[in-house]
Each structure stands twice: as structure tokens, then as C-alpha cells.
C-alpha positions in Angstrom: -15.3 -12.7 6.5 -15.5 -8.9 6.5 -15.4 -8.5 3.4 -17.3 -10.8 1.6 -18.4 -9.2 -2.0 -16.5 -6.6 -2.3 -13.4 -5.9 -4.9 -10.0 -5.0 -4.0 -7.0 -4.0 -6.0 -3.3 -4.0 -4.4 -0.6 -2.6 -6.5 2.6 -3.8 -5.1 1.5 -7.0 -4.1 4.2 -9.2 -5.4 6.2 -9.1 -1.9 6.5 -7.8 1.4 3.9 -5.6 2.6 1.4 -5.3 -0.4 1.7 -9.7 -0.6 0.7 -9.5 3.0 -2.6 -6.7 2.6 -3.8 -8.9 -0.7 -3.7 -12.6 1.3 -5.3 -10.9 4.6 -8.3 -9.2 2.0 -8.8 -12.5 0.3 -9.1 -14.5 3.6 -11.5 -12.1 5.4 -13.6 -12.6 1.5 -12.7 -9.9 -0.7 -11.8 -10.8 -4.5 -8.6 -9.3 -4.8 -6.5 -8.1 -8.5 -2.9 -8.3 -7.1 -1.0 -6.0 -9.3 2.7 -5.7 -9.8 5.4 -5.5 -12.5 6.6 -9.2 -11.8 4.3 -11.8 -10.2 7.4 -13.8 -7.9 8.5 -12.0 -4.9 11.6 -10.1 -4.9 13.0 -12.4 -2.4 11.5 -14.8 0.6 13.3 -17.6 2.5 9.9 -19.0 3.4 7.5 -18.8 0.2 8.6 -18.2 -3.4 4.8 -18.7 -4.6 3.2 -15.8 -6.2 0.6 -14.0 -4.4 -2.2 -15.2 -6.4 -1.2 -19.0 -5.9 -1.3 -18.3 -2.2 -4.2 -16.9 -2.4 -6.2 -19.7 -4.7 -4.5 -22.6 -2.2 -6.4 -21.0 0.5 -9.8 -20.7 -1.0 -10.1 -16.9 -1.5 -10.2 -15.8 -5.0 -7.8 -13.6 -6.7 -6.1 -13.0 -10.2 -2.9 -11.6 -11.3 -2.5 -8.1 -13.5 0.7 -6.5 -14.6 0.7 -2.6 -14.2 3.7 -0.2 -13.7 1.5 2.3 -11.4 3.8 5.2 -12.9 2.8 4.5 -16.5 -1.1 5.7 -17.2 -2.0 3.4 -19.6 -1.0 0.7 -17.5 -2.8 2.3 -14.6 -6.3 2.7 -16.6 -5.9 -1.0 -18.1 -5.7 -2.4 -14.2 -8.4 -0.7 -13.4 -10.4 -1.1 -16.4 -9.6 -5.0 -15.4 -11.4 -5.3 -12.1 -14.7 -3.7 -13.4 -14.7 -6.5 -16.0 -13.8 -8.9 -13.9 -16.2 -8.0 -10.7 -18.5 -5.5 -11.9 -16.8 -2.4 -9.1 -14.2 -1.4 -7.4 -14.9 -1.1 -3.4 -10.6 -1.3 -2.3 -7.7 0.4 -3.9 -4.8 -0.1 -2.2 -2.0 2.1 -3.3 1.0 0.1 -1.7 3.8 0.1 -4.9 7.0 2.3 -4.1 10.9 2.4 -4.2 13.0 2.8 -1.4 16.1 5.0 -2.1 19.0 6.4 0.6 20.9 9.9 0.2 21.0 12.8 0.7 19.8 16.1 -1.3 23.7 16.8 -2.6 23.9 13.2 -3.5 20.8 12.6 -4.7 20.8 12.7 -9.0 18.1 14.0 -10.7 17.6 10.7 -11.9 16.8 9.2 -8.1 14.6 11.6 -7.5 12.6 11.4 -10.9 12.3 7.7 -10.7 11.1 7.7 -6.7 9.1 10.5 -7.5 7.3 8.9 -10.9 6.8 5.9 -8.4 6.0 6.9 -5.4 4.1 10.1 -6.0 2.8 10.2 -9.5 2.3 6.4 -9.5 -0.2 7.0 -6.2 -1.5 10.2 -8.2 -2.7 8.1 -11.2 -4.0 5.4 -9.2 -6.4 7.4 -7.4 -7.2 9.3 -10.2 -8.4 6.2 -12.0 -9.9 4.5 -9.1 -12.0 7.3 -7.9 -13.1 7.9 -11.6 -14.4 4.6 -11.2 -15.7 5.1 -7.9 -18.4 8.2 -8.0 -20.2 5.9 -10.8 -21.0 3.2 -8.4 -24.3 2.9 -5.9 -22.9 3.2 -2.4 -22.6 -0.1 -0.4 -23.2 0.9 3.5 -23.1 4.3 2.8 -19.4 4.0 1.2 -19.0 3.9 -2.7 -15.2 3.2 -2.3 -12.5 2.7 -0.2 -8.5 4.2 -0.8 -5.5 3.6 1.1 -2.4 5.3 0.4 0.5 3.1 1.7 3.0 6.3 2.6 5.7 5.7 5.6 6.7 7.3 9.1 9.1 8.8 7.2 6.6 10.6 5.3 6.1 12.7 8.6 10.0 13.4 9.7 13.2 14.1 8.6 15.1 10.5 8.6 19.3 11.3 7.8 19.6 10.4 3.9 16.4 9.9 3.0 16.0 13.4 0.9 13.7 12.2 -1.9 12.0 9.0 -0.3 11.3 11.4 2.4 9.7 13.8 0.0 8.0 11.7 -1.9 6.2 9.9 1.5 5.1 13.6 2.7 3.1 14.2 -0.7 1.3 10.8 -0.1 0.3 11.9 3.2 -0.8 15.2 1.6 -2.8 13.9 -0.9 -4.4 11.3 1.3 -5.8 14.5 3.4 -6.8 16.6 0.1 -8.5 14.0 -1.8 -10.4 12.8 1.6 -12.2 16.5 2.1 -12.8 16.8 -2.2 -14.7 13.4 -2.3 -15.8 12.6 1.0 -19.7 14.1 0.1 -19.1 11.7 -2.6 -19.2 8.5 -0.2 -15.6 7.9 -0.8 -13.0 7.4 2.1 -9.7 8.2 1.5 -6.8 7.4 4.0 -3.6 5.9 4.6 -0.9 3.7 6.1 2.3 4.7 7.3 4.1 1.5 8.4 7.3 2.6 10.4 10.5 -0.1 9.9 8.7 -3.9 8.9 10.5 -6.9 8.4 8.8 -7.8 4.7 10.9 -10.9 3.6 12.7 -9.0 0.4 16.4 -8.8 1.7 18.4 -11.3 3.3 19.9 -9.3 6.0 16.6 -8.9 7.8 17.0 -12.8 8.8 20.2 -12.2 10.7 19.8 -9.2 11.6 23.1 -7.9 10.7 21.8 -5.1 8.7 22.8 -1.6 10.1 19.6 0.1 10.1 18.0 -2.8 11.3 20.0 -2.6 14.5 19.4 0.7 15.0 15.5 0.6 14.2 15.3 -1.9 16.6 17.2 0.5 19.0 14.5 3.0 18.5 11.4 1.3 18.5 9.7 1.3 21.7 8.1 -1.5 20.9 10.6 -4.6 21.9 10.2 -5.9 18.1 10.2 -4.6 14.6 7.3 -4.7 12.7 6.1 -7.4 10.8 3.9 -7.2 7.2 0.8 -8.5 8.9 0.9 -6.0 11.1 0.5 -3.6 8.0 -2.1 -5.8 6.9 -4.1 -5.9 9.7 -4.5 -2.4 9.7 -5.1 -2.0 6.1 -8.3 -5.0 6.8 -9.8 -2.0 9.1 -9.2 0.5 7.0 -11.2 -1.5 4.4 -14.2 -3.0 6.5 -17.5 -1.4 8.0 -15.4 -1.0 10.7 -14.3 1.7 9.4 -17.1 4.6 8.0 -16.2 7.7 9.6 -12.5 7.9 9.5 -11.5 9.7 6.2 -8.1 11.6 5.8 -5.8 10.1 8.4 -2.7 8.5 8.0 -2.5 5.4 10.6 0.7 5.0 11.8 1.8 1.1 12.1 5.5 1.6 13.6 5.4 0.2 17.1 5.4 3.5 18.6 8.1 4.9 16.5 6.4 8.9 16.0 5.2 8.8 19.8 8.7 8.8 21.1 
């Protein structure tokens, strides 16, 4: 229970990886806002319950708010919701994103506005809000707040096709770095998560296998499995406890060895 009393918030936390983060924060105590533009995961062969049902069967505590992270109001409602609801905000999880797949010729300005409002400005807002919230709060063990930026190994190379997903990752991984030096004297850690290729439970393919770049991420992970969203999770728990108080800036890469070989 490493986190007992203190406040999360997980946008994205409908499915996959960001459904993972909120269930491991609840179980090691935290009271968690799971945030997302729908509340039923996008698709899972082995649990259709929303987060926040999982969640409640287990005994943790957590409630359900809808926010599109690339629309401000939205943004400043979620995390005007927390504080009324728990009194602070200790965990922002920035985890919400879209994955797109071309490259820059066939990439249309509309791709890249709608990864970038996501992805980037939808990150941008939700730090901006959350650490708005945080410099107003007494410290707890030195720490007035907590932010992970969920960004992606491909955030740090140049994957074939990926032109704007690419892009849009490498700001995150920026802005994890920039806002750690501008608030760490402020008691705020900043940092981030850059999960490589993880098996999250929202496509059918990944259950056979049959998917393309499945094969060949498996091919090129040293690791002798793909990546699974509790391993994401896990590291996002440390990230989050008092295990964790002078680490600010850094981008943990969770990818099975993927940007060592």
C-alpha cells in the first residue's frame, strides 16, 4: 500500500495501458479519477468492465470523469474534479494518445493536427492544469506533486512510417525534461514512461499474433516476449511512490530492451 492517501488522475484509462496504471494505483491505495472519453474499453477478450468497476470490486476506490485531454475546458473541469473530490492532486498521469502510421508525404494535415492536438497539446494542457494545482499544495515527503508523461520508444528513434506519431512522442520526451528543471525547486517531479511494443488488449490480432508488426517486434525485442500493460504499470507505481524522490526529468524506458540493442 504505497500509496495510501494520496490522489491520482489517469487520462486514458479506459483500456490498455492507462486501465492497467489506474488498477495498479488503486491496489497499492491511491484514490484514482480514471479519465477518458468513453468509460468501456476499446476492446478486451478477457474483461469488458470499466475501469472504475474493477477498481471498486477490488476494494480500492475510484470514480469515473469524461475529459477529451485536447479540449481545455475539459482539461480544467477534470482537474477541478479531483480537488473537490480529495482535497489535492499528488499523481497525474498523462497516458491518453493516438496511434497513427505513415509517412511525412502521406501524412495529411489532418493526421498530423489531430495526433498532434492529442498527443502533444493534450499532454501540454494537462500539465499545465495539474501543476497549476500542484505549487498551491503543502509538500507531502518533500514532493508537492507527481507527473508522468506516458510518451513511447518511438519518441527517441526514427521507426519507418511513423512521421507524426514519431514527432509527436519526441515533444513529450522534451517537455518531460523542460518542465522537470522549471518546477523541480518547486517540489514537483516531472518524468516519464516510454513503453516500447505492449500487448494492451485493444485489437484482436494481438491474440493470435498474426499481426505484422507484431511479428517483427517480437523479432526485435531482446527480451523473449513482448511487453505486457502491467509491465507499464509497474513502472509507473515507482515513478509515483517514495521510492522515487530524486529522479526528475527522465524518460524510463519499459521495452524489454528495445533502445539498448
Amino acid at each position: 500500500m504505497r500509496l495510501t492517501g494520496r490522489t491520482a488522475v489517469v487520462t486514458g484509462a479506459a483500456s490498455g495501458i492507462g486501465r492497467a496504471i489506474a488498477i495498479r494505483l488503486a491496489a497499492e491505495g491511491a484514490s484514482v479519477v480514471v479519465s477518458d472519453i468513453r468509460t468501456d474499453p476499446i476492446w478486451d477478450g478477457l474483461n469488458t468492465e470499466p475501469t472504475t468497476d474493477v477498481i471498486v470490486s477490488a476494494g480500492g476506490t475510484a470514480i469515473f470523469h469524461k475529459a477529451d485531454v485536447s479540449v481545455t475546458d475539459d482539461v480544467h473541469s477534470l482537474i477541478q474534479r479531483v480537488v473537490q473530490e480529495y482535497g489535492r492532486l499528488d499523481i497525474m498521469i498523462n497516458n491518453a494518445g493516438l496511434v497513427g502510421s505513415h509517412n511525412i508525404l502521406e501524412t495529411t494535415e489532418g493526421e498530423w493536427d489531430r495526433l498532434m492536438s492529442v498527443n502533444l497539446r493534450g499532454q501540454f494542457l494537462c500539465c499545465k492544469a495539474a501543476i497549476t494545482q500542484m505549487v498551491t499544495q503543502e509538500p507531502v515527503v518533500e514532493i508537492r506533486g507527481r507527473v508522468i508523461n506516458v510518451s513511447s520508444q518511438q519518441g527517441f528513434i526514427g521507426p519507418p512510417d511513423y512521421f507524426a506519431y514519431a514527432v509527436s512522442k519526441g515533444g513529450v520526451v522534451q517537455m518531460t525534461r523542460q518542465l522537470s528543471t522549471d518546477y523541480a525547486r518547486h517540489g514537483i517531479l516531472v518524468n516519464g514512461l516510454a513503453p516500447g511494443r505492449i500487448i494492451t488488449g485493444t485489437h484482436p490480432g494481438e491474440i493470435d499474433m498474426t499481426d505484422p508488426v507484431l511479428t517483427y517486434s517480437r523479432a526485435r525485442t531482446p527480451y523473449p516476449r513482448l511487453g505486457r500493460a502491467d509491465d507499464v504499470a509497474g513502472a509507473a507505481l515507482f515513478l509515483s511512490s517514495d521510492d522515487c524522490t530524486f529522479i526528475s526529468g527522465h524518460t524510463l524506458p519499459v521495452d524489454g530492451g528495445w533502445l539498448a540493442y
